[in-house]
C-alpha positions as CSV (number, residue, x, y, z in Angstrom):
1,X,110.8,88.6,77.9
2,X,108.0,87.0,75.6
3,X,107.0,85.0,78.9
4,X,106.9,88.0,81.1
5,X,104.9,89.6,79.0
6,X,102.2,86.9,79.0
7,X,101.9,86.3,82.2
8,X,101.4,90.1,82.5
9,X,98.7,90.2,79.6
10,X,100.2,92.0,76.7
11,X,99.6,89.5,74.2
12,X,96.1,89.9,74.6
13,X,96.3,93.8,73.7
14,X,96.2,94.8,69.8
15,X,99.6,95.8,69.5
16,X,102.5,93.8,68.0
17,X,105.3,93.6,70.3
18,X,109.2,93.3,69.2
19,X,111.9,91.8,71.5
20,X,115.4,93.3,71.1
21,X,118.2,92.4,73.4
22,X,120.7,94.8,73.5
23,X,122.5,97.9,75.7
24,X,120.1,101.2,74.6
25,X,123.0,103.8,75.5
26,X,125.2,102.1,72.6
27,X,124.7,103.9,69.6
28,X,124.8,100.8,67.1
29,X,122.2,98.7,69.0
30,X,119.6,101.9,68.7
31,X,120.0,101.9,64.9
32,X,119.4,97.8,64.8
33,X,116.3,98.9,66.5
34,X,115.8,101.8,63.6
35,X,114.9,104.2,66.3
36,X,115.2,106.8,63.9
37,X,112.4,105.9,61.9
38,X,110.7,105.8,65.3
39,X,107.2,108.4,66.3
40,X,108.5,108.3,70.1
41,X,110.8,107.2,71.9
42,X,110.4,105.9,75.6
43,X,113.3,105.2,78.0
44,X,112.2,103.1,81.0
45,X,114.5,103.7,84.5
46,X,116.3,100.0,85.0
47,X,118.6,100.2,87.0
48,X,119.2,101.5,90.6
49,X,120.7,104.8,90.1
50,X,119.5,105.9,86.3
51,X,122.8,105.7,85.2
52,X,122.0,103.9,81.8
53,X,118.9,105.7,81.6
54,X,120.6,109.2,81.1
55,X,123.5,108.0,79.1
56,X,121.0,107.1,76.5
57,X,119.1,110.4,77.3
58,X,122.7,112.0,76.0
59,X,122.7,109.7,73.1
60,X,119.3,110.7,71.3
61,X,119.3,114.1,72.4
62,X,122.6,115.5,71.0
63,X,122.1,113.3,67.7
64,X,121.2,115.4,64.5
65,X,120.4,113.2,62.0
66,X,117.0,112.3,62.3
67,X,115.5,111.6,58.5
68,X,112.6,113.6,59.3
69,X,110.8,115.1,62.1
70,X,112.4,113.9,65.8
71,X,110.7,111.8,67.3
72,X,109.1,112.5,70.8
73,X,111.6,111.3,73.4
74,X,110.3,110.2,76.9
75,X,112.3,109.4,79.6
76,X,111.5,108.0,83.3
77,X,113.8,108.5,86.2
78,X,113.9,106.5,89.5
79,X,115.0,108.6,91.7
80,X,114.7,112.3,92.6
81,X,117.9,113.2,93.1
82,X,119.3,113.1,89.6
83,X,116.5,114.6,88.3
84,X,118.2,117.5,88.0
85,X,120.9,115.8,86.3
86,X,118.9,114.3,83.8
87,X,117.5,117.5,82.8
88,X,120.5,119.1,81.8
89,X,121.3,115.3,80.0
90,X,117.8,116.4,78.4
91,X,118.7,119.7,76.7
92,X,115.1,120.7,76.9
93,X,114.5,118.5,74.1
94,X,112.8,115.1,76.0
95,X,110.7,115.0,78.6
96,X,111.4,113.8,81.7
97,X,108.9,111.5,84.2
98,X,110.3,111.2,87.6
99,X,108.2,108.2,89.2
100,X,109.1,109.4,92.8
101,X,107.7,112.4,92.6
102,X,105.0,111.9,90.4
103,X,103.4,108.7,93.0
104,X,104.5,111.3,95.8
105,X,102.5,113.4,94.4
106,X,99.4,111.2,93.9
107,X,99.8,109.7,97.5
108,X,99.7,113.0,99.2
109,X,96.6,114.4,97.1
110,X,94.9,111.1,97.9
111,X,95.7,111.8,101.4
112,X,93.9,115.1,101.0
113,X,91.2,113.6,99.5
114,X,90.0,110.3,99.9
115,X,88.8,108.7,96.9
116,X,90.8,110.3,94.7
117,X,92.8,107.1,93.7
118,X,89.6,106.0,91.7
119,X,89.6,108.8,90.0
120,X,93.3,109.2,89.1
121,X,93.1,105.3,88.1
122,X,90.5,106.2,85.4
123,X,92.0,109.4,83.9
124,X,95.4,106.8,83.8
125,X,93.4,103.9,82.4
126,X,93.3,103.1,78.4
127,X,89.5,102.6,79.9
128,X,86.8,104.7,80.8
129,X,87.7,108.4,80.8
130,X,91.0,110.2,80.1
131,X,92.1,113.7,78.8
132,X,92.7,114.3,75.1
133,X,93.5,117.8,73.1
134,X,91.2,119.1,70.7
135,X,90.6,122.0,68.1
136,X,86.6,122.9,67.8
137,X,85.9,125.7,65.5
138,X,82.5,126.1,66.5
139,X,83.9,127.0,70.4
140,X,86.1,129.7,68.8
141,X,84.9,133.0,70.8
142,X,82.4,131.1,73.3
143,X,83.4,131.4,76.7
144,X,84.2,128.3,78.5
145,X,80.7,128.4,81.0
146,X,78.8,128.1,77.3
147,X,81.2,125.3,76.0
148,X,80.5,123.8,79.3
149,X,76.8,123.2,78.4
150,X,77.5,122.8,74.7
151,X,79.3,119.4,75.0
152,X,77.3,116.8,76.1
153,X,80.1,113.7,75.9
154,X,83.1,115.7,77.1
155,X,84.2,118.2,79.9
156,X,85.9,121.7,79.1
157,X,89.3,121.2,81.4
158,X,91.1,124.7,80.2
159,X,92.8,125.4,77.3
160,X,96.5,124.8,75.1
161,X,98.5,127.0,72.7
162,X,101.8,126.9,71.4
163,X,104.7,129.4,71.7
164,X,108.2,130.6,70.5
165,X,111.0,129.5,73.4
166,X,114.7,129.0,72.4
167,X,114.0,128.4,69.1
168,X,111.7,125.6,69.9
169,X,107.7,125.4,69.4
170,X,106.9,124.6,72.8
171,X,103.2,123.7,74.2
172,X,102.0,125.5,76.7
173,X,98.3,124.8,79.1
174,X,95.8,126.7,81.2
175,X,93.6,124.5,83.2
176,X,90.8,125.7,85.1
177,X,90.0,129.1,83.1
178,X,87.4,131.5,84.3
179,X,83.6,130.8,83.3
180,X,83.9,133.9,81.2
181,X,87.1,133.1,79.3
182,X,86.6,133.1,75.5
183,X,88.8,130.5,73.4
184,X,91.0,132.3,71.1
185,X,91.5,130.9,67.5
186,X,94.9,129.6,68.3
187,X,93.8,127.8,71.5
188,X,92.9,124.0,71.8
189,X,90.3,122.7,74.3
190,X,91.9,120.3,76.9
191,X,88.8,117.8,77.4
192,X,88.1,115.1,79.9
193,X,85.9,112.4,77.6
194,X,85.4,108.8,76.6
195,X,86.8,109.5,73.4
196,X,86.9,110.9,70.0
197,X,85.4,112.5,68.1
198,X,83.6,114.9,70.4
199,X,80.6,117.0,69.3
200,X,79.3,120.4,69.8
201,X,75.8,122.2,69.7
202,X,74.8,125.5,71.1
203,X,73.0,124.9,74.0
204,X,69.4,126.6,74.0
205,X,69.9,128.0,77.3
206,X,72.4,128.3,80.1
207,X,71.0,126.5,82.7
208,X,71.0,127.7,86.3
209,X,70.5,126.4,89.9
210,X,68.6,127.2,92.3
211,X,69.4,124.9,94.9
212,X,72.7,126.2,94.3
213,X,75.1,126.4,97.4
214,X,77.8,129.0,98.4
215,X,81.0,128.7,100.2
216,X,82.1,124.9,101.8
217,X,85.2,123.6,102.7
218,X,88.6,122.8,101.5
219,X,91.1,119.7,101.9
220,X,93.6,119.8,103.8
221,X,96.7,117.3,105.0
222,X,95.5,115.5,108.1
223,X,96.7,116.6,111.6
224,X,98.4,113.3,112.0
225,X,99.5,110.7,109.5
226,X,101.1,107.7,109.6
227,X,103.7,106.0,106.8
228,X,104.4,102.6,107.3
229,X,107.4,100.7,105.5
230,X,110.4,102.4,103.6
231,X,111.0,103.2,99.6
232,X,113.4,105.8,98.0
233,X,109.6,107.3,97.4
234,X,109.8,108.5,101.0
235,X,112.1,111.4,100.5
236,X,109.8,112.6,98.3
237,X,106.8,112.2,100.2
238,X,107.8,114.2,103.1
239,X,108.6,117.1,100.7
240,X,105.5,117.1,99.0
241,X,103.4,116.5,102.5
242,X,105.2,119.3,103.8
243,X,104.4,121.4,100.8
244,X,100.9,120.7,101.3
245,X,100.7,120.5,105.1
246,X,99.8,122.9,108.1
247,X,102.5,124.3,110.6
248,X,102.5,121.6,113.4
249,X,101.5,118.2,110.9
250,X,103.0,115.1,112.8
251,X,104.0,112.2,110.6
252,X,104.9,109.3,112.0
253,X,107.2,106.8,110.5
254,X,107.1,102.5,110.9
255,X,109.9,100.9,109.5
256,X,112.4,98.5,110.1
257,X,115.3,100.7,110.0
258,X,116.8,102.0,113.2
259,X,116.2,105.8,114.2
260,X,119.6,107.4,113.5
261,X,120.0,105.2,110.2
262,X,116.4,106.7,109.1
263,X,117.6,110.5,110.3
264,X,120.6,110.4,108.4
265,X,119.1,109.0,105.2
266,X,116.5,111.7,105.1
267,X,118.8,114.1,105.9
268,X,121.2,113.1,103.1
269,X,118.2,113.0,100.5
270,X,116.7,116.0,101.7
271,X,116.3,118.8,99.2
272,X,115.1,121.1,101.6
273,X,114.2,121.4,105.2
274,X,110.4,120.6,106.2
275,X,109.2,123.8,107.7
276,X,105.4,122.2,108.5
277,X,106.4,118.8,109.5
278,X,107.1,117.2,113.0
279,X,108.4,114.1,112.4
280,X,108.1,110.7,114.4
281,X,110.0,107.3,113.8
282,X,109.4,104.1,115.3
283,X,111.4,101.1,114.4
284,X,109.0,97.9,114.1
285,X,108.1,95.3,111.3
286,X,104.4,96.4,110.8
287,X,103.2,92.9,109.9
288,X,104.0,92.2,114.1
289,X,101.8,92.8,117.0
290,X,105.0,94.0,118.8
291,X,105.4,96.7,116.5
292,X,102.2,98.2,117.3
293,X,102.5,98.2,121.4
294,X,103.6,102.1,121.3
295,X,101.3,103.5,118.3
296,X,97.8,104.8,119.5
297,X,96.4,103.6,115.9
298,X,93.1,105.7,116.5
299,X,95.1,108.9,117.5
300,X,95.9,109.4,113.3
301,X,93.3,110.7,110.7
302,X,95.2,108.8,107.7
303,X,97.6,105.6,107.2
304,X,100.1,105.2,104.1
305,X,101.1,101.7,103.6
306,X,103.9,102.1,101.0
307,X,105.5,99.6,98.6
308,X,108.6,98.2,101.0
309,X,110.8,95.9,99.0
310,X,113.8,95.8,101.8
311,X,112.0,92.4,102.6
312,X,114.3,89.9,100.6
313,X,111.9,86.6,101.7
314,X,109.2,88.3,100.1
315,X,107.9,91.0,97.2
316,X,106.7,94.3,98.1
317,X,103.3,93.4,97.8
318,X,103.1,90.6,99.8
319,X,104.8,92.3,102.8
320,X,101.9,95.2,102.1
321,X,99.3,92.5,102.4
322,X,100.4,91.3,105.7
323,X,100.5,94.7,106.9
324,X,96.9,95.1,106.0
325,X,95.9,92.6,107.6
326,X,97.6,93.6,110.7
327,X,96.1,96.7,110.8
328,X,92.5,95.0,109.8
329,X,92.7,93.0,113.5
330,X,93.8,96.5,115.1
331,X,90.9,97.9,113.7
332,X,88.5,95.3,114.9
333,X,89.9,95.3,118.5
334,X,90.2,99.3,119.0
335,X,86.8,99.7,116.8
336,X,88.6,101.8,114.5
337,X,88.7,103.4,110.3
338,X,91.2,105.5,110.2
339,X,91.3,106.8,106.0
340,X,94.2,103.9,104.7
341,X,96.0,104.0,101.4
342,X,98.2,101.4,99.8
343,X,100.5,101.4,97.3
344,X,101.2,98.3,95.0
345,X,103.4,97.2,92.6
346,X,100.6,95.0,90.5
347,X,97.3,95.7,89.5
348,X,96.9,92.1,89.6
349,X,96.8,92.5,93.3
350,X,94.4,95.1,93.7
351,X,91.6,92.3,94.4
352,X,93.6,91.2,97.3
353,X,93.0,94.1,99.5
354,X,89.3,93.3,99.2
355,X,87.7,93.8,102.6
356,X,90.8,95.3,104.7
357,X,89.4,98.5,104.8
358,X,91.9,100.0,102.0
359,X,89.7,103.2,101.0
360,X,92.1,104.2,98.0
361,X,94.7,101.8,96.4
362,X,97.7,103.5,94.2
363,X,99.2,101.0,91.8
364,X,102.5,103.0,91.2
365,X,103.8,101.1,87.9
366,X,100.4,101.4,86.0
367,X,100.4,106.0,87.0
368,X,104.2,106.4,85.9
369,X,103.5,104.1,83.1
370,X,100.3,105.4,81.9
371,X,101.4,109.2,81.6
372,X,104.7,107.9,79.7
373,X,102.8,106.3,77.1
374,X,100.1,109.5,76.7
375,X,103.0,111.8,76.4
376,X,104.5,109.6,74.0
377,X,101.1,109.9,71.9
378,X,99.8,113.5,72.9
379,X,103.2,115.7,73.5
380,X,100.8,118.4,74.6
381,X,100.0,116.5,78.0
382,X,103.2,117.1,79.6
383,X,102.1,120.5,80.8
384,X,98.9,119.5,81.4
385,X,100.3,116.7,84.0
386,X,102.5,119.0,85.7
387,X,100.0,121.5,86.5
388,X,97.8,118.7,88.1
389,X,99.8,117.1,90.1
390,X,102.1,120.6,91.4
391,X,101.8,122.0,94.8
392,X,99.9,125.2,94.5
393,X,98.5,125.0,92.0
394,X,94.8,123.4,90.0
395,X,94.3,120.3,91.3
396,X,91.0,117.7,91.3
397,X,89.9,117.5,94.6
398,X,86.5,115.9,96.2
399,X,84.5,117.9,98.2
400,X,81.1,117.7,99.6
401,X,78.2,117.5,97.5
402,X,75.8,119.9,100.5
403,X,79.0,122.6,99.3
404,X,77.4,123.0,95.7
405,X,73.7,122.0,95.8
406,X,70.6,121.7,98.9
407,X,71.1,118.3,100.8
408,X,68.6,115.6,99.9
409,X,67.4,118.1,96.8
410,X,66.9,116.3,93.3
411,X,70.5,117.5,90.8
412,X,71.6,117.3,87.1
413,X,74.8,117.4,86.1
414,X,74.5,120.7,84.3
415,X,73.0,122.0,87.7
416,X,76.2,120.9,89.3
417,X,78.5,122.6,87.1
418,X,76.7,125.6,87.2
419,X,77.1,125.7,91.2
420,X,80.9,124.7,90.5
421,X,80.9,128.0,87.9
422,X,80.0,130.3,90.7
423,X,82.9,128.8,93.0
424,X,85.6,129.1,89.4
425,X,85.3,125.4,89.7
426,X,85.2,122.7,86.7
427,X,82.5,120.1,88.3
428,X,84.1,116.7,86.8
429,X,82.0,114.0,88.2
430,X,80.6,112.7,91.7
431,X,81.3,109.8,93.9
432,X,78.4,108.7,95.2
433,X,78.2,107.1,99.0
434,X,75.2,104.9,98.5
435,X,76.8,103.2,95.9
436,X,80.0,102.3,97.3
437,X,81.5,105.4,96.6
438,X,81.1,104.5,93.2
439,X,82.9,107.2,91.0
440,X,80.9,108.8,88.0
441,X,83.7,110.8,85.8
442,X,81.8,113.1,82.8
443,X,78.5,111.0,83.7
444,X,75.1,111.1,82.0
445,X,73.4,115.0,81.6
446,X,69.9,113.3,82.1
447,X,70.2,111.5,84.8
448,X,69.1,113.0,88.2
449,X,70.7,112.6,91.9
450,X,69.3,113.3,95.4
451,X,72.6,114.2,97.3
452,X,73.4,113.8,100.8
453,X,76.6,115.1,102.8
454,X,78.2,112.0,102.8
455,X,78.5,112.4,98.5
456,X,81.4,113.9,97.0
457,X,81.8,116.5,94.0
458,X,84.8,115.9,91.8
459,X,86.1,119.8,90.6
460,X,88.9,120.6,88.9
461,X,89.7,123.6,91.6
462,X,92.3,126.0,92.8
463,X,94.3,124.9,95.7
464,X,93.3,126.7,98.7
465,X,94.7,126.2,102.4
466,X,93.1,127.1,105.6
């Protein structure tokens, strides 16, 4: 263990790190470990089919004797399909990370909008900016437009409060509040910022633009997308494309596995039928030219390379390497950029993908791991998660900077999230296309930009379909 962890870095954070070998659903091993004198508690999914993961999810939620206050339990689960075991394990009292859905979640919106995975990889990262909870007294009874211009190192993301539910204090958000919503005495700001402590003055005015723009478009699923390799992630996927997805979406599956093997296994996984999707399969090892003799590559608007450890020779990332660079010789013969994600398993990868025309890279470990350990610090994020990354629901999305403000017109910040105000949008940041699509999360409110079409706004946004 104490080598694994050094060759993955940890000894260089500030923590101090204690090894304990041991089974964590056996009662006597958790109290060598004192977990009762622990702040939070996280359970990690090790083995294929959670089993051990929701006997000890048993264990510390029907135990009464904590010596104090309980301490936050987290728990991650594998795979979908005993999620809905493992909350009735949980007892309402732990909270409950199911990596499958929350990295199909992240793939699909990244699908939606490209670029996103930049985004998400800051908000996740110890680094840069992330989302904390805050009481301000001065921003009692200001509505949220004037809070907006009032905090100059931080972003107003919505709102928290707590409330009575079977007998439990339970914490409850609203993100994306109207400009006009006033913050009651008992609410908490939910903030995007660098960090703490966060400051507040009244602003002298409220700033207004007048290159504002109206109206502008929305994301949407591409017509045609194509997932290449298989994961238990998959079933997962397909539910939450379809969710997302227009009557008619075709989704074309590469894999290895024959067609009626890959029927029946979605259809003994599926939760639901797909109502929008028309799926395709094609069996094929994507790192071969064979595989690619009956796939028109330029005929799809986005390609998911997922995270395929059935490749025993090889780890997951690897094979996803060769696949890119497959598809980066397609490209150059059919003159072709077709919007690519890729999903790895180590962030010590990520600089292997360099220049294969990857436009968004989803390291799934470092997401599922990130919002365990922010839980486990700031209980009051769990809602706040959900809501982001639900169907239907307020979501960050990029959209167009010539939707907000005059093309090729000089921009501040505060100019931007005034046009996003009008829209009942929460402007976040840009992504700028001059600079490598450079993202700017909560950036400077001096600095000024000439936006073109080809830059993004980042809002925090209703989900609308077309």
């Amino acid at each position: 263990m104490q080598e694994q962890l050094r060759v993955a870095g940890i000894q260089r954070e500030n923590i101090k790190v204690i090894l304990r070998s041991g089974t964590p659903s056996n009662h006597g091993e958790l109290d060598r470990v004192a977990v009762d004198q622990a702040a939070s508690v996280i359970m990690l999914a090790t083995d294929a089919d959670d089993s051990e993961t929701i006997k000890t999810m048993v264990l510390l939620t029907v135990r009464q004797d904590w010596p104090g206050k309980p301490p936050v339990l987290m728990s991650e689960i594998a795979l979908e399909q005993n999620y809905e075991l493992a909350k009735i394990a949980a007892r309402n009292r732990l909270h409950i990370i199911s990596s499958s859905r929350v990295i199909s979640k992240v793939i699909v919106q990244t699908v939606r909008n490209p670029g996103l995975a930049a985004v998400y990889s800051e908000i996740f990262s110890p680094d840069g900016n992330s989302i904390h909870v805050l009481g301000i007294p001065e921003c009692t009874d200001r509505p949220i437009a004037e809070i907006a211009y009032g905090l100059t190192d931080a972003i107003p993301l919505g709102i928290t409060w707590d409330e009575q539910r079977d007998d439990r204090i339970r914490h409850a958000a609203g993100l994306n509040p109207e400009p006009d919503y006033e913050v009651a005495d008992d609410e908490r700001l939910v903030l995007l910022t660098r960090g703490l402590p966060v400051t507040f003055s009244m602003p002298d005015r409220i700033p207004e633009s007048r290159t504002v723009r109206e109206g502008g478009s929305v994301p949407h699923v591409p017509a045609r997308v194509l997932l290449i390799g298989w994961s238990d992630i998959l079933y997962d996927l397909l539910q939450e494309l379809d969710a997302h997805a227009l009557l008619g979406t075709e989704v074309t599956v590469l894999s290895n596995i024959k067609q009626d093997e890959v029927q029946q296994r979605i259809e003994s996984h599926q939760v639901n039928d797909l109502k929008n999707l028309t799926l395709v399969f094609h069996e094929g090892d994507g790192v071969m030219q064979a595989a690619w003799e009956d796939i028109e590559l330029s005929s799809f608007q986005s390609i998911v390379v997922l995270a395929d450890a059935s490749d025993e020779q090889g780890d997951a990332d690897t094979r996803t390497l060769r696949i890119l660079l497959r598809l980066s010789d397609l490209r150059k013969q059919h003159d072709n950029r077709t919007h690519t994600v890729a999903e790895l398993l180590d962030e010590n990868n990520r600089a292997l993908l360099t220049d294969l025309g990857v436009d968004d890279v989803i390291v799934s470990p470092e997401i599922v791991s990130a919002q365990l350990a922010q839980i486990a610090r700031q209980e009051v994020l769990a809602p706040i998660y959900r809501e982001l990354l639900s169907a239907g629901g307020v979501e960050i999305s990029l959209r167009s900077a010539v939707d907000y403000v005059q093309a090729d017109s000089d921009c501040t910040f505060n100019e931007l999230v005034y046009a996003g105000q009008q829209k009942m949008e929460i402007v976040l940041g840009l992504r700028l296309e001059q600079q490598d699509g450079e993202v700017l999360l909560n950036p400077s409110r001096r600095t000024r930009w000439r936006l073109g079409e080809n830059d993004k706004v980042i809002v925090l946004a209703q989900q609308v379909y077309q």
